[in-house]
ZAZABA-336616 format. One record per residue (C-alpha): residue number from 1; residue in one letter; y, z, x. Coordinates in nm, 4 decimals. Layout:
// residues N
rec tordren: NUM, mike: a, v: Y, w: Z, u: X $
...
//
This chain:
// residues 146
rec tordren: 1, mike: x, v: -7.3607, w: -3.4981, u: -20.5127 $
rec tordren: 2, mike: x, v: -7.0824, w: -3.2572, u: -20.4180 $
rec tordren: 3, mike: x, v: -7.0348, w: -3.0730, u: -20.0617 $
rec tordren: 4, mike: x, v: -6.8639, w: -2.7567, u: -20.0444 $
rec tordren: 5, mike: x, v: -6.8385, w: -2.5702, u: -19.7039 $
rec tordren: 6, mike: x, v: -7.1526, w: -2.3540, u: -19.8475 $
rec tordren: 7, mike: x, v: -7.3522, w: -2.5415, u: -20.0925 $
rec tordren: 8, mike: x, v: -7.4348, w: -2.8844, u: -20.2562 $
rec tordren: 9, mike: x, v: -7.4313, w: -2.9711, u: -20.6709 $
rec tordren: 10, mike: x, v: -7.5752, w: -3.1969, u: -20.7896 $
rec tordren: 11, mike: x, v: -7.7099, w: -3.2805, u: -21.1703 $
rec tordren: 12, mike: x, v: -8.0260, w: -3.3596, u: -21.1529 $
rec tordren: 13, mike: x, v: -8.2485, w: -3.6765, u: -21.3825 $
rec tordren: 14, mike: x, v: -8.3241, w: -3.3749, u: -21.6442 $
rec tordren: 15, mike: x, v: -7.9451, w: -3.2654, u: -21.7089 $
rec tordren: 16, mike: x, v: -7.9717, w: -2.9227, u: -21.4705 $
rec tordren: 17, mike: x, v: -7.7295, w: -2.8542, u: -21.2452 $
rec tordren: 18, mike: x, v: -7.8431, w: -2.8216, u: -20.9472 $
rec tordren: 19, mike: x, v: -7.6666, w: -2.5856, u: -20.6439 $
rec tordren: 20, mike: x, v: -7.8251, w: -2.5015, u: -20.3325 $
rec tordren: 21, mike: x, v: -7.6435, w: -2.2506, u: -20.1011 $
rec tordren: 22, mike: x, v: -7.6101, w: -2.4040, u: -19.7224 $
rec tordren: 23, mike: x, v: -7.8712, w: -2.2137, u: -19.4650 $
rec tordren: 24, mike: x, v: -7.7090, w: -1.8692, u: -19.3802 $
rec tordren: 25, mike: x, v: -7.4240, w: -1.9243, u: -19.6052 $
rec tordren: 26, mike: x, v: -7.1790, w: -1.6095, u: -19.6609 $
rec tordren: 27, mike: x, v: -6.9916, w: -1.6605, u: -19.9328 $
rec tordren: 28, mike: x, v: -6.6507, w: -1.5488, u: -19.9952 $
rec tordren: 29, mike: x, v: -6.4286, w: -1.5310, u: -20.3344 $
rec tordren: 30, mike: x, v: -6.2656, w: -1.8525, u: -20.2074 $
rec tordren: 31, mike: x, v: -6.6442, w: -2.0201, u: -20.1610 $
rec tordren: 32, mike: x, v: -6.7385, w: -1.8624, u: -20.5121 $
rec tordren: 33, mike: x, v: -6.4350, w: -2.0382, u: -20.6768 $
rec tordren: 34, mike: x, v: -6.4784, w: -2.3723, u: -20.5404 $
rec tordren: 35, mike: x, v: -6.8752, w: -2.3655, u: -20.6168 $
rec tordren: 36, mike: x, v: -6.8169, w: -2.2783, u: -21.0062 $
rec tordren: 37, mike: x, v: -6.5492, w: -2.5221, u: -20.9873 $
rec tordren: 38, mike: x, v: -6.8142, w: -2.8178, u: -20.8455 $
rec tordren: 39, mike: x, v: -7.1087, w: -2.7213, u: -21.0884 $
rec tordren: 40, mike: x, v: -6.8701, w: -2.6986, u: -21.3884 $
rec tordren: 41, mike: x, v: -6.7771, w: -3.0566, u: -21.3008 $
rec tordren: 42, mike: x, v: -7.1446, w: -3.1632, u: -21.2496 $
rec tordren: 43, mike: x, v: -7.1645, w: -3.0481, u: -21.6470 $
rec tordren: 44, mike: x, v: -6.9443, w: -3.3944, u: -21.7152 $
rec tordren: 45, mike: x, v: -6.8067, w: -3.1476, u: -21.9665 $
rec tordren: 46, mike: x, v: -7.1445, w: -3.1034, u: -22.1683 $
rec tordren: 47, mike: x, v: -7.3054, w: -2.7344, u: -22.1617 $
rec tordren: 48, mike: x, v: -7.5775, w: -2.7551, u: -21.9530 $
rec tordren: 49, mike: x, v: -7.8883, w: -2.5457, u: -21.7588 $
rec tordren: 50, mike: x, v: -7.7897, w: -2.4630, u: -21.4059 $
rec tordren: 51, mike: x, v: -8.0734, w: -2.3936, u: -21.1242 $
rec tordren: 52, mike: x, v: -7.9215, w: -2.1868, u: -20.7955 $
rec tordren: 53, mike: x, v: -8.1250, w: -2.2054, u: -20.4599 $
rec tordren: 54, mike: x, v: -7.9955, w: -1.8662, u: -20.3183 $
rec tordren: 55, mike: x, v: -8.3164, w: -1.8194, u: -20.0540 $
rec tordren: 56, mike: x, v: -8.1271, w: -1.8450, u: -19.7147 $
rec tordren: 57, mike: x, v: -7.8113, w: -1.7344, u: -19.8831 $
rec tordren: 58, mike: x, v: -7.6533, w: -1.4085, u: -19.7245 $
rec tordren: 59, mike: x, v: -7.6096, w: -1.1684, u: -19.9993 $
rec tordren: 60, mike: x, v: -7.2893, w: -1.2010, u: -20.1586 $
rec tordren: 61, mike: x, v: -6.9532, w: -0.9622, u: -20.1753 $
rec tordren: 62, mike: x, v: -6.8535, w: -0.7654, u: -20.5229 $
rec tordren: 63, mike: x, v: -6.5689, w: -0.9966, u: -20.5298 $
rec tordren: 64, mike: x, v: -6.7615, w: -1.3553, u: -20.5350 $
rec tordren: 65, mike: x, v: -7.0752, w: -1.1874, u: -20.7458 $
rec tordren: 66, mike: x, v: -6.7995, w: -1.0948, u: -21.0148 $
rec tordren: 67, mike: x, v: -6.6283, w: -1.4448, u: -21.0320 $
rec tordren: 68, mike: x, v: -6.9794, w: -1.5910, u: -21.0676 $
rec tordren: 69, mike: x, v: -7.0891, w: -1.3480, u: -21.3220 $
rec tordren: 70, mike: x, v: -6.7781, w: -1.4115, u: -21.5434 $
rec tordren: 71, mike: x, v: -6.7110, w: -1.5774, u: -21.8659 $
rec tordren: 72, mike: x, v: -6.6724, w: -1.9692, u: -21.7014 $
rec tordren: 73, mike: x, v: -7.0443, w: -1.9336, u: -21.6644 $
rec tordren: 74, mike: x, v: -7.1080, w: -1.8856, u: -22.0507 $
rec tordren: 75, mike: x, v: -6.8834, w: -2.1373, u: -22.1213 $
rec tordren: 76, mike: x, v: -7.0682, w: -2.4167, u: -21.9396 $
rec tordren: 77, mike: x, v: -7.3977, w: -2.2708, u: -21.9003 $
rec tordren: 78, mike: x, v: -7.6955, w: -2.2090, u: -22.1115 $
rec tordren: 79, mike: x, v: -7.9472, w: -2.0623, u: -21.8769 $
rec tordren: 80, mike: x, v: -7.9393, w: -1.9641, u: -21.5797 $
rec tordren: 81, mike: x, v: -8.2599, w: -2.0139, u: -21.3358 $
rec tordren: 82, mike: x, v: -8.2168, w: -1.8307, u: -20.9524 $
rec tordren: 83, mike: x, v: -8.4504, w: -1.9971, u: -20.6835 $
rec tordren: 84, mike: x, v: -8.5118, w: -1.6378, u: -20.4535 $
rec tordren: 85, mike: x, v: -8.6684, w: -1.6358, u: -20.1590 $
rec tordren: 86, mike: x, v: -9.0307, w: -1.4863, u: -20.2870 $
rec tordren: 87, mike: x, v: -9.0234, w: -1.2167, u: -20.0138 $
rec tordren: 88, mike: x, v: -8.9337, w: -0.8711, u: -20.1323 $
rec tordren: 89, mike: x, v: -8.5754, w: -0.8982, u: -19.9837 $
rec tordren: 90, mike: x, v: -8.5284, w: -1.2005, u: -20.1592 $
rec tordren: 91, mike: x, v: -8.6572, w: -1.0607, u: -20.4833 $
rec tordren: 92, mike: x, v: -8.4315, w: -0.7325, u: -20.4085 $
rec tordren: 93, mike: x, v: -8.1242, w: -0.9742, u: -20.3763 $
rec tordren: 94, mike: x, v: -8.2264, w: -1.1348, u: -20.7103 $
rec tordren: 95, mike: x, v: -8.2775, w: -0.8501, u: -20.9300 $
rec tordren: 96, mike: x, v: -7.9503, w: -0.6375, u: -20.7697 $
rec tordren: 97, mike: x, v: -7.7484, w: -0.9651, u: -20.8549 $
rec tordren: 98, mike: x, v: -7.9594, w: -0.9701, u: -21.2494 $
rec tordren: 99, mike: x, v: -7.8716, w: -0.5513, u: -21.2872 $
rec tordren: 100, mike: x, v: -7.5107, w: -0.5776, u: -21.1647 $
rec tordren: 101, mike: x, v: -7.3787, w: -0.9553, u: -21.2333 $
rec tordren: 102, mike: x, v: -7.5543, w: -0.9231, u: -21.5969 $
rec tordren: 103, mike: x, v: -7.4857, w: -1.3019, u: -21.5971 $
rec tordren: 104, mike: x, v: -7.4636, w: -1.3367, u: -21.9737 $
rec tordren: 105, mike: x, v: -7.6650, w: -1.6194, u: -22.0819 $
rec tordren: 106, mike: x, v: -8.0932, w: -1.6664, u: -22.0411 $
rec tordren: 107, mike: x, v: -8.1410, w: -1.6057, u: -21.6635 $
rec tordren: 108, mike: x, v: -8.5016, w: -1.5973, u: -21.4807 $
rec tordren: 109, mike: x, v: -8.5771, w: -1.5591, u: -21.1349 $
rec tordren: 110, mike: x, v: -8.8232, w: -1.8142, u: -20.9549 $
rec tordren: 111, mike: x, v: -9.0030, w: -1.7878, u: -20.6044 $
rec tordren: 112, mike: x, v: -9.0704, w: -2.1262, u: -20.5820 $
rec tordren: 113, mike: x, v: -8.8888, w: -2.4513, u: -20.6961 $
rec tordren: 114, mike: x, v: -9.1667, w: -2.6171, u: -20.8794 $
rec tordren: 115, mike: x, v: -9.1931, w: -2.3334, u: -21.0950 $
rec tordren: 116, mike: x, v: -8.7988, w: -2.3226, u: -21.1170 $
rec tordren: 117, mike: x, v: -8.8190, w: -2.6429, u: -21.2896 $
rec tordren: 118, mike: x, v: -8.7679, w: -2.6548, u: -21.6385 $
rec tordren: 119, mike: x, v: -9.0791, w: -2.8831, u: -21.6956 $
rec tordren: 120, mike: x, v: -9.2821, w: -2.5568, u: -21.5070 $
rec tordren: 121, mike: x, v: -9.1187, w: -2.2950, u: -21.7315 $
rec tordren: 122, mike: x, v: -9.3729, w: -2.3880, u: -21.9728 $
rec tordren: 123, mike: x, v: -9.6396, w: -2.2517, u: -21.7391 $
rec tordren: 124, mike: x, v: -9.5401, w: -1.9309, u: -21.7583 $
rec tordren: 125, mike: x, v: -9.7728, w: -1.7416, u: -21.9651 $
rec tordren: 126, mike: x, v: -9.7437, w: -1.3939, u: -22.0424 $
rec tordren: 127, mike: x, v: -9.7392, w: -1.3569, u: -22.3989 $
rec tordren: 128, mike: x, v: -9.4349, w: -1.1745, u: -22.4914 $
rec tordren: 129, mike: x, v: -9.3111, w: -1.0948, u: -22.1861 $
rec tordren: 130, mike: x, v: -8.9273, w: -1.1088, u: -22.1082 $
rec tordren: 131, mike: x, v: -8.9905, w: -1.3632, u: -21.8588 $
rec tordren: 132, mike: x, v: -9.1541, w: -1.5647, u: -22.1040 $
rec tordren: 133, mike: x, v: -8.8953, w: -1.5713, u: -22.3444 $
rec tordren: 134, mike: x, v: -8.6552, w: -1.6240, u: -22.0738 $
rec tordren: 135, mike: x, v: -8.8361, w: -1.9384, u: -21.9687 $
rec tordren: 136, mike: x, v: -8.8816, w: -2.0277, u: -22.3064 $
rec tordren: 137, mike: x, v: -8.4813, w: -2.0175, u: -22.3556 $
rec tordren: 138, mike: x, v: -8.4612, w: -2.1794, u: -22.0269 $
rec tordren: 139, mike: x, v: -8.6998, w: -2.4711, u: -22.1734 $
rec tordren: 140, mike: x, v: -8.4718, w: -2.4813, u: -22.4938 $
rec tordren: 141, mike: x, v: -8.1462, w: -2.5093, u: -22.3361 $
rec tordren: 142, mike: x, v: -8.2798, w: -2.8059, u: -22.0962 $
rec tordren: 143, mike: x, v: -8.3891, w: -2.9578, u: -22.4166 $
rec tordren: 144, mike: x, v: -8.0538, w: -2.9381, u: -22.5317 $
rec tordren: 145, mike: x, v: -7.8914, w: -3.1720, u: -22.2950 $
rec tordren: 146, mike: x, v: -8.0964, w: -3.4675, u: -22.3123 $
//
């Protein structure tokens, strides 16, 4: 496990990396660059899922949403699964960051972390739906790392 000064990675037994934002955590540009740089090294250089506990995070400036949003994300990420507080601020914070990051690769957003587990993307179960075929592309790029 990594510690920066406002989250922890981690990859986890099912080849997600994992990165939960610290407890009223602001994060700055700086912050942004130095949690990309820790999850992209929790890849061990392999392409891989990547699950982001943002539900006490502060939301985050245009600057550090940008340098998350960009192309180092598609490069060593194949889905992208946001843990949101399940509150409607939290879900406001989640779907701003979905309209104006546009993040690029499959991205979901979960209220709870059993469901944010790829084993529990399975259970979601609307026929058709956009989150189902974002869970289902979630599913398939876990699947792809093991």
């Amino acid at each position: 496990m990594r510690e920066t000064a406002t989250a922890l990675i981690s990859l986890n037994t099912e080849g997600v990396v994992m990165v939960r934002i610290r407890d009223g955590a602001y994060q700055a540009l700086a912050d942004a660059k130095e949690n990309l740089s820790a999850a992209v090294e929790a890849t061990a250089g392999k392409r891989r899922p990547l699950l982001i506990d943002i539900r006490t995070a502060q939301p985050l400036d245009a600057d550090a949403r940008h340098h998350y949003s960009g192309q180092t994300l598609i490069e060593h990420f194949s889905a992208l699964a946001l843990l949101i507080d399940g509150r409607p601020l939290g879900r406001m914070m989640g779907n701003v960051y979905l309209r104006v990051a546009r993040p690029g690769i499959p991205t979901q957003l979960f209220a709870d972390e059993p469901r944010a587990s790829p084993a529990s993307a399975r259970a979601v179960s609307t026929p058709g739906s956009m989150a189902l075929a974002r869970a289902t592309s979630f599913r398939w790029a876990v699947g792809q790392c093991r």
